[in-house]
C-alpha positions in Angstrom: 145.7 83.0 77.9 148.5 81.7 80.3 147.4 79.2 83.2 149.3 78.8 86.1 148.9 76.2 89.1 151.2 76.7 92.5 148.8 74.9 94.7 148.5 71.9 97.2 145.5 69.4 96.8 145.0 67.1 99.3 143.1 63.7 99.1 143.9 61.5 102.3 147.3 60.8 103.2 148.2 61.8 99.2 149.2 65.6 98.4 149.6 66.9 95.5 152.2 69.5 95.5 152.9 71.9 91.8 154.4 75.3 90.7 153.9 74.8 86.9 153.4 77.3 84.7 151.4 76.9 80.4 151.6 79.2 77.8 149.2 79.8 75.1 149.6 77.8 71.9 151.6 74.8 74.1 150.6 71.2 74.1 151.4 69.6 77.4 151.4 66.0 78.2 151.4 65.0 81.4 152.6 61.5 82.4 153.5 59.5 85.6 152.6 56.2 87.0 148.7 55.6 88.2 147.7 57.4 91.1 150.9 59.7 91.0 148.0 63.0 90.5 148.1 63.6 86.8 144.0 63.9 86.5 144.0 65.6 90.3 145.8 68.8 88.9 143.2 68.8 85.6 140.3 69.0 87.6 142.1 71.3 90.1 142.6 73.4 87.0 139.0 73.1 85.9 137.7 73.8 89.3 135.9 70.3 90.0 138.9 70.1 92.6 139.8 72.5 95.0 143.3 73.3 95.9 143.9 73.5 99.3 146.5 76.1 99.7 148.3 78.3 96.6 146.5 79.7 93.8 145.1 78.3 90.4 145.2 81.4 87.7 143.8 81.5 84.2 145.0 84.6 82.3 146.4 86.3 85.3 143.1 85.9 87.4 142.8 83.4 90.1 140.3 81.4 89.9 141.5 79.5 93.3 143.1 80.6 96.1 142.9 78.2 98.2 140.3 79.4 101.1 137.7 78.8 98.3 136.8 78.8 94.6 136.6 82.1 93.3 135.4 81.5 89.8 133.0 78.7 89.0 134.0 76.1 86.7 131.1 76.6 84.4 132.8 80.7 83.9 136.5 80.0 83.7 136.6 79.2 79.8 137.8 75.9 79.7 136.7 72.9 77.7 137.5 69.4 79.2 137.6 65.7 77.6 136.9 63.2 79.7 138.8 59.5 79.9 135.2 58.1 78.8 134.1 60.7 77.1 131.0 61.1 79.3 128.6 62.4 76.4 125.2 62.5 77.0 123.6 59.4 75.8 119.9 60.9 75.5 121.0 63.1 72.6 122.8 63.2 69.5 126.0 63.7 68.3 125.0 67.3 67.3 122.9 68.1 70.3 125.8 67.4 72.6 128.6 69.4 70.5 125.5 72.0 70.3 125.1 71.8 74.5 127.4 73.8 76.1 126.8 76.9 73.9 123.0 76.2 74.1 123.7 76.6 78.2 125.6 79.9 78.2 122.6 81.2 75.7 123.7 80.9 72.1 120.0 80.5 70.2 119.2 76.8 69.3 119.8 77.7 65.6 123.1 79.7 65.7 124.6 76.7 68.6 123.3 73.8 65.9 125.2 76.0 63.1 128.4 76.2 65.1 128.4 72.7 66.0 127.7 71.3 62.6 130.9 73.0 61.4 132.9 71.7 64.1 131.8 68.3 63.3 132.8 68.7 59.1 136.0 70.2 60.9 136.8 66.9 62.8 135.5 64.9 59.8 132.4 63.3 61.1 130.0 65.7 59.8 127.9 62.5 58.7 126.9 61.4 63.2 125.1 64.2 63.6 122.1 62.1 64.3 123.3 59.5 65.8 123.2 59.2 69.3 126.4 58.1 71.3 125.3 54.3 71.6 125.3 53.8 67.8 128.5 55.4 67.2 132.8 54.0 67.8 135.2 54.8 70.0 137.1 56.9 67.6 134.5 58.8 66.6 133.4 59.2 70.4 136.5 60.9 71.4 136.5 63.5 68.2 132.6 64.1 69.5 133.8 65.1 72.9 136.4 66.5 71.2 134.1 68.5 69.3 131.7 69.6 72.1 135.1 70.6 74.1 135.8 73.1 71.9 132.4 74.1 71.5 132.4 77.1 73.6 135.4 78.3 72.3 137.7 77.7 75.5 140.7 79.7 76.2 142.0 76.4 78.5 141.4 72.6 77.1 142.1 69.9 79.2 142.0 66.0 77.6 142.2 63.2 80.2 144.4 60.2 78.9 142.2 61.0 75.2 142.6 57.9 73.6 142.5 55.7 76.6 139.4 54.2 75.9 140.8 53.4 72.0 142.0 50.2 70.4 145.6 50.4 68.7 143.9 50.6 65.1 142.2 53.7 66.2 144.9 54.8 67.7 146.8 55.6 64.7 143.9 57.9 63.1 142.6 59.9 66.4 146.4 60.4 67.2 146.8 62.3 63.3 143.3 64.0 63.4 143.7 65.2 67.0 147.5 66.5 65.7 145.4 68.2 63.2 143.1 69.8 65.7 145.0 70.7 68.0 147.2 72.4 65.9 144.6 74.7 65.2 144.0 75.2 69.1 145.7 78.8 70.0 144.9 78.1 73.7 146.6 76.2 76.6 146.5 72.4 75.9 147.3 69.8 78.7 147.0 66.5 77.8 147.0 63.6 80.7 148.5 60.3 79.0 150.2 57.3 79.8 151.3 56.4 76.8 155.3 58.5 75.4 153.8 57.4 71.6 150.9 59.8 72.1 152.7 62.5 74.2 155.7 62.4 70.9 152.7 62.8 68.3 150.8 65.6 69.9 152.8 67.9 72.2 156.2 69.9 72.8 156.3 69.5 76.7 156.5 67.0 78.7 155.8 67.0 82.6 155.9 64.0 84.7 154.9 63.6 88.0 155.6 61.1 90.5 153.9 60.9 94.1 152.6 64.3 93.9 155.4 66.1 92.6 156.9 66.9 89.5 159.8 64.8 88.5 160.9 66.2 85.3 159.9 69.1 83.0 161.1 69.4 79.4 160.7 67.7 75.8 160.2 64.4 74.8 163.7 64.2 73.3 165.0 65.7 76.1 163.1 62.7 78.3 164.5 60.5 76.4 168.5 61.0 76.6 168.4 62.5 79.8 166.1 61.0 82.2 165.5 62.5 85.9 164.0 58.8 87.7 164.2 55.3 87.1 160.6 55.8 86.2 161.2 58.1 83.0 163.5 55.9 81.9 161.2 52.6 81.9 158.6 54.9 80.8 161.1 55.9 77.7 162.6 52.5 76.8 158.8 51.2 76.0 158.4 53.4 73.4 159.4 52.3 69.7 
């Protein structure tokens, strides 16, 4: 389940201009500076952005073409985290890991069943009552996490994941979503600012800079042979 993006999105005077290409079973991390349209081409991807020229493809279908959204982001078979997690706070953990197959008509039962394993899969089978108020950051993130992968998505997108995290909980979310994601035979792309996370859980690296893309290769290869002034700043703050 390949994904490709070779699109413009416009928002004011800012374009966002990509020809990128993801292969199934690859974690992506895309970095760049605020503002430079890192979270622009996941929702682009998604389809809660429209490109305005080019084409957005999933599997070899487009999805976007540019004149207007083909397929609806509810039907393109991709699970997305958001920077806050955005779970819903009337319910409880196992309601919302159990919501989005409970809205493509999985039976209550069968959708509760599913998402009870994927919580003892994450390991915080013990929240399934709780309701997102009464839980932690940490365990927040492996929730949406959780309800991401849900509906079994060919496509998962995860919005600066551990944004929201202190460094303590850093260190455990980074090794469980390693773990998970591991496990993942989709596309992953991963937004983050952060070259520590990017290094523990993925194998490309893209950067982008003012709406294009700077550099596209590994973290090692980031490292020694930086394309920008910015990649290089970026890569001498990392331990």
């Amino acid at each position: 389940m390949s994904v490709q993006v070779a699109a413009t999105v416009a928002r004011g005077e800012f374009n966002l201009r990509v020809d990128l290409s993801f292969a199934p079973g690859e974690i992506t991390a895309v970095m760049g500076p605020n503002g430079a349209g890192k979270s622009t081409l996941l929702r682009s991807i998604a389809g809660l952005q429209p490109v305005d020229s080019g084409h957005v493809s999933i599997n070899g279908t487009v999805v976007d073409d540019g004149d207007r959204i083909l397929i609806a982001p509810e039907l393109r078979n991709v699970g997305l985290v958001f920077q806050d997690y955005a779970l819903f706070p009337h319910l409880s953990v196992l309601e919302n890991v159990a919501f989005g197959p409970r809205s493509r008509g999985v039976s209550a039962g069968q959708a509760r069943i599913n998402a009870q394993d994927l919580l003892d899969r994450l390991g915080i089978s013990e929240l399934g009552k709780r309701r997102p108020a009464a839980i932690s950051g940490g365990q927040a993130q492996r929730v949406a996490l959780a309800r991401a992968l849900a509906t079994s998505p060919a496509v998962l997108l995860l919005d600066e994941p551990m944004a929201a995290l202190d460094a303590e909980s850093k260190v455990a979310v980074r090794e469980e979503l390693h773990i998970a994601l591991a496990e993942f035979t989709g596309v992953t792309i991963m937004v983050s600012h952060e070259p520590q996370d990017a290094r523990a859980l993925a194998s490309r690296a893209i950067v982008i800079e003012n709406g294009r893309v700077t550099q596209d290769a590994s973290l090692d290869a980031l490292a020694q042979d930086p394309a920008t002034t910015y990649v290089a700043a970026l890569m001498r703050s990392t331990p």
